[in-house]
PAMARFI-805651 format. One record per atom (N, C-alpha, C): x, y, z. Coordinates in steps of 0.2 Angstrom, whole numbers, padded with zeros to 4 digits, always signed. Example, Ala and Ser with C-alpha at 12.3 -4.5 7.8 and 13.67 -1.06 7.14 Angstrom:
% residues 2
+0066-0028+0039+0062-0022+0039+0066-0016+0039+0064-0011+0035+0068-0005+0036+0064+0000+0039
END
This chain:
% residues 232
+0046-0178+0019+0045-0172+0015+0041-0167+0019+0034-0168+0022+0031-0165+0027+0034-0162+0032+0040-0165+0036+0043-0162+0041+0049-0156+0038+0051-0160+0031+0057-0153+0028+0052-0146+0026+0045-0146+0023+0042-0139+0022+0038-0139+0028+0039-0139+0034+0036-0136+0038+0043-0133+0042+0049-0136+0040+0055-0134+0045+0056-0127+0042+0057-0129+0033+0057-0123+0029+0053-0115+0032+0048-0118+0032+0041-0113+0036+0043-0108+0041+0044-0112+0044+0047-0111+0054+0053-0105+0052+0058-0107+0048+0064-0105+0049+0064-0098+0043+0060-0100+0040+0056-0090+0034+0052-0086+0042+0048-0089+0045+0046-0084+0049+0049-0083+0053+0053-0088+0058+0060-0083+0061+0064-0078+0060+0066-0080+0052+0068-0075+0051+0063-0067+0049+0058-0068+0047+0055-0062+0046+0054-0060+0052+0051-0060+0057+0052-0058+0064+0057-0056+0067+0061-0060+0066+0068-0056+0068+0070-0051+0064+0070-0049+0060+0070-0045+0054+0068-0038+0059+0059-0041+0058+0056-0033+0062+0057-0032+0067+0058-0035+0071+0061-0035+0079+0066-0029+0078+0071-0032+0075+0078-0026+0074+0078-0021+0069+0072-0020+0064+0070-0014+0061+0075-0011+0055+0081-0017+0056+0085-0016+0050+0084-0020+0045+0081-0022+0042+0076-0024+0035+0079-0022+0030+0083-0024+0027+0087-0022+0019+0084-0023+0012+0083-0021+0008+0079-0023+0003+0079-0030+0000+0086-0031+0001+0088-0036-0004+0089-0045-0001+0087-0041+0006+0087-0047+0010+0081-0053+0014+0077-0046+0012+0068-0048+0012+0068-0052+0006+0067-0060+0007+0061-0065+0004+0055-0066+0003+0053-0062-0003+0045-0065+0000+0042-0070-0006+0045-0074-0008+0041-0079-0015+0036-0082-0013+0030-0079-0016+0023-0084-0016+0022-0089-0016+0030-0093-0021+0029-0099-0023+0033-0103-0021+0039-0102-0016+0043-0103-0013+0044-0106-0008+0038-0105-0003+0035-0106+0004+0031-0110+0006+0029-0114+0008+0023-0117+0010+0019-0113+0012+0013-0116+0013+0009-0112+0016+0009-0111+0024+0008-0105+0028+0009-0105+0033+0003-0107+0037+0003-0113+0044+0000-0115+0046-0005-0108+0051-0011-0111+0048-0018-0106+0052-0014-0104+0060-0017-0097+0061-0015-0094+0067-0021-0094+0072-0022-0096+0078-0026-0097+0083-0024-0092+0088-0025-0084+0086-0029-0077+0091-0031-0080+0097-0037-0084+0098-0036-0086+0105-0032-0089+0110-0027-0091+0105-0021-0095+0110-0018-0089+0113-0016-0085+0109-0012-0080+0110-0011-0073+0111-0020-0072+0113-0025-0066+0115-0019-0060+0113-0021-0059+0106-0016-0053+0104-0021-0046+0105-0016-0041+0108-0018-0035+0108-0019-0031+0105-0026-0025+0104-0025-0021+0099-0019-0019+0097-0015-0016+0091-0010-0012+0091-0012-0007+0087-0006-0001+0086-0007+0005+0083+0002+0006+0080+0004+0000+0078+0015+0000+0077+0012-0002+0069+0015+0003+0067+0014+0002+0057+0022-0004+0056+0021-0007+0053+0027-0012+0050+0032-0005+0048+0039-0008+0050+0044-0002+0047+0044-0005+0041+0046+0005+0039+0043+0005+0032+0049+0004+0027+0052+0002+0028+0058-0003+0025+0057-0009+0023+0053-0010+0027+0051-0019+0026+0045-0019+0021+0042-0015+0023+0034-0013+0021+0035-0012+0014+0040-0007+0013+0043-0004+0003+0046-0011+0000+0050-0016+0005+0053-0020+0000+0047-0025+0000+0043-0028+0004+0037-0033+0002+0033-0028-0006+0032-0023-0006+0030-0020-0012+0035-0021-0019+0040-0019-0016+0045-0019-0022+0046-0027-0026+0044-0030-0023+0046-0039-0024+0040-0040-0027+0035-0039-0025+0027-0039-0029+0029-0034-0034+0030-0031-0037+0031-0028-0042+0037-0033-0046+0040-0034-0044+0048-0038-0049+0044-0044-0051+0039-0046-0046+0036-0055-0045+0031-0055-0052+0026-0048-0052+0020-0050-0054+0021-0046-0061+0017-0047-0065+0014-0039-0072+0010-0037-0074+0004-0036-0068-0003-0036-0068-0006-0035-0062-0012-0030-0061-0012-0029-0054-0016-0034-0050-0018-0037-0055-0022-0043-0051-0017-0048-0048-0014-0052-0052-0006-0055-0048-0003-0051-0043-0003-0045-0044+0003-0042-0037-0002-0042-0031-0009-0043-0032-0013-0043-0025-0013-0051-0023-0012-0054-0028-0014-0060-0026-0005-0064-0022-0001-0059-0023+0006-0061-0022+0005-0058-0013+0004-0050-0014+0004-0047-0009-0001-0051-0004-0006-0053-0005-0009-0055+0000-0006-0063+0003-0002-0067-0002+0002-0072-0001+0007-0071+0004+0012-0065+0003+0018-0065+0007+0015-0062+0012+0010-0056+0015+0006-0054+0021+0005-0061+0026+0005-0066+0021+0002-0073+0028+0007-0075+0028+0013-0072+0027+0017-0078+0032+0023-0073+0036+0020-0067+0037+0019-0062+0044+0017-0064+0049+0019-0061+0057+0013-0063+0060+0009-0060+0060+0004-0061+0065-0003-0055+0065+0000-0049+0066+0002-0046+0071+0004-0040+0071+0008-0037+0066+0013-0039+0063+0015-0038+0057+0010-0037+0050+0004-0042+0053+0001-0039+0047-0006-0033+0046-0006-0032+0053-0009-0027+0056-0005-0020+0054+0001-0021+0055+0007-0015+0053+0007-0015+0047+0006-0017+0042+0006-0017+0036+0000-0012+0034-0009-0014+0036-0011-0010+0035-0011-0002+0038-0007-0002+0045-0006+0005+0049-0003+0007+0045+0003+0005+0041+0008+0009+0036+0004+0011+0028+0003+0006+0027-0005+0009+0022-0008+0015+0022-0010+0014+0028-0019+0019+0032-0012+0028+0033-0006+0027+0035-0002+0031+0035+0000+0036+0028+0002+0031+0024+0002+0034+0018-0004+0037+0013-0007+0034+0017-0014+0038+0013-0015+0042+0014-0014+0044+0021-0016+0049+0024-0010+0056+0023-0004+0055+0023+0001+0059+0020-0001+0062+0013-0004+0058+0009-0004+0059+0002-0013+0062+0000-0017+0063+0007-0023+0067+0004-0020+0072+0005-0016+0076-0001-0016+0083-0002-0022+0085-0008-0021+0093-0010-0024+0096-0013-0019+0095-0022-0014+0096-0021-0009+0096-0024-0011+0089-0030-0010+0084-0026-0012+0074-0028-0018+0075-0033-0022+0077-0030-0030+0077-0031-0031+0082-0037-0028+0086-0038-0029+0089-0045-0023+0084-0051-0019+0082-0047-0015+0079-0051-0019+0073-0054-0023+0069-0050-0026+0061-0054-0032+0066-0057-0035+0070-0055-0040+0074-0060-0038+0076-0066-0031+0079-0066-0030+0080-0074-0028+0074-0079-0024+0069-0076-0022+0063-0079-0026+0059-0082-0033+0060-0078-0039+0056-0082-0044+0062-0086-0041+0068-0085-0045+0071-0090-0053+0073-0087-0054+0072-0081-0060+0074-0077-0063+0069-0074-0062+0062-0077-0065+0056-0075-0065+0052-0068-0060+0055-0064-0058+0050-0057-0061+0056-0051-0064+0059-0053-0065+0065-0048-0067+0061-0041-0069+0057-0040-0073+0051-0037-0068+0044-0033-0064+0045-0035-0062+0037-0034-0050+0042-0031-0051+0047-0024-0047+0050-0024-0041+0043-0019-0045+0039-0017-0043+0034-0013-0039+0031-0014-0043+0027-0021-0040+0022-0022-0035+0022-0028-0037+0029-0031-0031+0033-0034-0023+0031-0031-0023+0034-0023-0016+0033-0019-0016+0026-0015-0020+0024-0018-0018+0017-0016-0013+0014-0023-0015+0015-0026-0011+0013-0036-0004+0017-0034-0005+0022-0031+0001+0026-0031+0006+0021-0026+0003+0020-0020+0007+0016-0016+0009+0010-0018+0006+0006-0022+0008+0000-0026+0011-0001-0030+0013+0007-0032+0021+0009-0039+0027+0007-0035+0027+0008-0027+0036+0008-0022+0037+0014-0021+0042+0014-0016+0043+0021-0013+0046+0027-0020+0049+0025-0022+0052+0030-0027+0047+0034-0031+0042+0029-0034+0034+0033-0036+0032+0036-0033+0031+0033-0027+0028+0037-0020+0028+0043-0019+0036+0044-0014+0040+0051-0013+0041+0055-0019+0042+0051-0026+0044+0059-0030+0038+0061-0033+0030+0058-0032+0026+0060-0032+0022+0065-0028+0023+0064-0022+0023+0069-0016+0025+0075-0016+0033+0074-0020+0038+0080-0019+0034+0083-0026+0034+0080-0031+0033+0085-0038+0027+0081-0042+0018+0080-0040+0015+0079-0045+0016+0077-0053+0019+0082-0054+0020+0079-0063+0025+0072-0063+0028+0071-0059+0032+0065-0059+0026+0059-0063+0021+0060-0062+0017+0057-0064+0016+0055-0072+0019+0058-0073+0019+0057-0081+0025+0052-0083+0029+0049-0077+0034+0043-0080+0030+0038-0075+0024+0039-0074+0020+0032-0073+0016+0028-0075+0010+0034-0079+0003+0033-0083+0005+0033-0091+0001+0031-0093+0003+0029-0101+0001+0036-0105-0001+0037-0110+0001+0042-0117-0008+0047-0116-0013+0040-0115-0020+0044-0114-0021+0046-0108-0028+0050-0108-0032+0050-0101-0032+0043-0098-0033+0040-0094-0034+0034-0089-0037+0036-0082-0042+0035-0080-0041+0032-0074-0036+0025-0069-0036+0028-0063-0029+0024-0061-0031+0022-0054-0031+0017-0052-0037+0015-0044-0031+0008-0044-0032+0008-0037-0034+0000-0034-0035-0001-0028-0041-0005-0027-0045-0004-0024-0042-0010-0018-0041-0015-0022-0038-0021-0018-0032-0022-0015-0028-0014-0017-0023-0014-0013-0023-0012-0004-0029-0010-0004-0030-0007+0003-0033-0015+0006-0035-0018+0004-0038-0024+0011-0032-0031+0009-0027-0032+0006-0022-0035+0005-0021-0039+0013-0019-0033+0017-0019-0035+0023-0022-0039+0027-0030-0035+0027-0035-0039+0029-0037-0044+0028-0037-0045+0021-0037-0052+0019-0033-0056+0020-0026-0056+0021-0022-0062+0023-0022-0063+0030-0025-0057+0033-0027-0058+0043-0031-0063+0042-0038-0061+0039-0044-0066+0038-0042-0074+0036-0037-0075+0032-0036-0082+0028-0032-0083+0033-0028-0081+0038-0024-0085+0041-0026-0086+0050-0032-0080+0051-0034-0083+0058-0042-0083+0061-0045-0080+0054-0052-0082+0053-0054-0076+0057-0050-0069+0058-0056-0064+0062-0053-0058+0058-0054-0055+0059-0058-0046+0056-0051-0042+0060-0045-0040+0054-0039-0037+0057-0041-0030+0060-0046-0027+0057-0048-0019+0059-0051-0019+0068-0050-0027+0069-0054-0027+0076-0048-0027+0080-0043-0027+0078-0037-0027+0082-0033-0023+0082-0035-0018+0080-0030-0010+0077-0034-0006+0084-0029-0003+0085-0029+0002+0092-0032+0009+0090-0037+0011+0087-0040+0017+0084-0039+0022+0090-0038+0022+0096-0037+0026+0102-0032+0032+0099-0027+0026+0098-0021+0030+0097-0016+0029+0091-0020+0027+0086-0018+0028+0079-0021+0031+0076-0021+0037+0074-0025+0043+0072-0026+0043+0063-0021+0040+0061-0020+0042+0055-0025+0038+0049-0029+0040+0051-0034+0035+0046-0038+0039+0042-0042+0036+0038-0046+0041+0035-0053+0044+0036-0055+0040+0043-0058+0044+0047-0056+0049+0051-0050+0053+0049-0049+0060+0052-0044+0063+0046-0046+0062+0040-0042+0067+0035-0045+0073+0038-0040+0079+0035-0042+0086+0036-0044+0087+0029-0049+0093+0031-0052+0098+0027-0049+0102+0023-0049+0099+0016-0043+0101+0010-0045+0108+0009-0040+0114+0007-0042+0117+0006-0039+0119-0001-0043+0119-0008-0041+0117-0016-0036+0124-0016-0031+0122-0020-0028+0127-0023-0029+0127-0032-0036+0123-0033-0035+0123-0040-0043+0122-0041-0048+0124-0046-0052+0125-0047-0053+0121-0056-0061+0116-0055-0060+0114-0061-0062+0121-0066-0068+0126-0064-0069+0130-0067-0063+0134-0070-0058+0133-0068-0050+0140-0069-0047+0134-0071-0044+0132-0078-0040+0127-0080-0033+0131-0077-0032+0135-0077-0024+0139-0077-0022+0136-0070-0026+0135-0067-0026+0134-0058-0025+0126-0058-0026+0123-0062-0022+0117-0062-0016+0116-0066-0014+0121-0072-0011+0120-0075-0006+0122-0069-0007+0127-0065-0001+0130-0060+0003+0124-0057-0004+0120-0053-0002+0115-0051+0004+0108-0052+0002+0106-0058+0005+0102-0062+0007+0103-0071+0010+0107-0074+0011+0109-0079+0012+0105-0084+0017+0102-0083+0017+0094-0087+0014+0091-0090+0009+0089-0084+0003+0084-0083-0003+0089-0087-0004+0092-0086-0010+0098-0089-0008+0098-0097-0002+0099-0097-0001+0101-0107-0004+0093-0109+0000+0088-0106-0001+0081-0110-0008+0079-0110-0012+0080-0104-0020+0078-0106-0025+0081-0105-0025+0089-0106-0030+0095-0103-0030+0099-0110-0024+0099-0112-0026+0104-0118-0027+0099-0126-0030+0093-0127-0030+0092-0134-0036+0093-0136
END
């Protein structure tokens, strides 16, 4: 029995690997069951003296491990504890790449545009929490994602009827944590910050096109969104 679920083990990470190797990752072809899998045996970094890296996981593979966690779980506590399950049975650089492609999207998505949007949807309330706002966002799938990027008020087929706050927090170290549980050291130690720029230590200097003091100025923003939670 030991020998059939580590063979099982062996031949899920072969094939994930080969998967990212060739970059052709199909949505429907990523496995990632939590409950499925053995657990992957602990990873020894020292044997294998990995190098920084700065190669975000393709994001193909990156949207479909999120889309499976979303179909798996129905609550955002589950879908972290799923994400962080199928993250360990990556290898380390893969799961490095995962949060490179994270640290990427987030960085894509500090607009000015975004930031008036979760401002009105909570009604005033999130002025403070703009991070882990698009972190929530990134843990809806790429479809949320992009057509959130493209049109703000898209937003309104994802948040409920009231004001809300919308955060998570625990989707940004998902990575981290399954580097930590699988090789006992600190994944941000192995990111190549040289020449991976895209993090949120070098966001740019937003410049608002909306004013809380000039409701009109968000209304322009996201119209939608402003009728349904700014004017009752």
């Amino acid at each position: 029995m030991k020998s059939s679920r580590f063979l099982l083990s062996a031949v899920f990470i072969f094939t994930l690997t080969s998967y990212a190797q060739n970059n052709k990752v199909k949505k429907d072809d990523l496995v990632v069951l939590a409950d499925s899998v053995e657990t992957a045996p602990k990873i020894n970094l020292d044997s294998i003296q990995l190098a920084p890296s700065n190669e975000m996981l393709d994001e193909e593979t990156y949207w479909t491990i999120i889309e499976k966690s979303l179909k798996e779980t129905k609550n955002q506590e589950d879908q972290e504890l799923f994400l962080t399950s199928a993250l360990e049975q990556l290898s380390p650089k893969e799961m490095i790449g995962f949060r490179l492609r994270t640290d990427k999207l987030l960085f894509d998505s500090y607009t000015s545009n975004l930031w008036c949007a979760n401002f009105v949807i909570s009604n005033g309330k999130a002025d403070d929490g703009f991070d882990y706002f698009r972190c929530w966002l990134i843990s809806r799938g790429k479809e949320a994602y992009y057509k959130t990027m493209e049109n703000p008020d898209y937003l309104v087929n994802l948040v409920e009827n009231e004001p809300k706050t919308y955060d998570f927090e625990g989707f940004w170290y998902v990575a981290v944590e399954a580097f930590k549980n699988m090789t006992n050291k600190d994944l941000q130690a192995y990111i190549d910050y040289e020449n991976f720029k895209t993090t949120d230590e070098n966001y740019p200097l937003l410049e608002f096109n909306w004013n809380v003091d000039d409701p009109k100025t968000m209304e322009k923003v996201c119209p939608v969104l402003f009728k349904k939670f700014m004017t009752h």
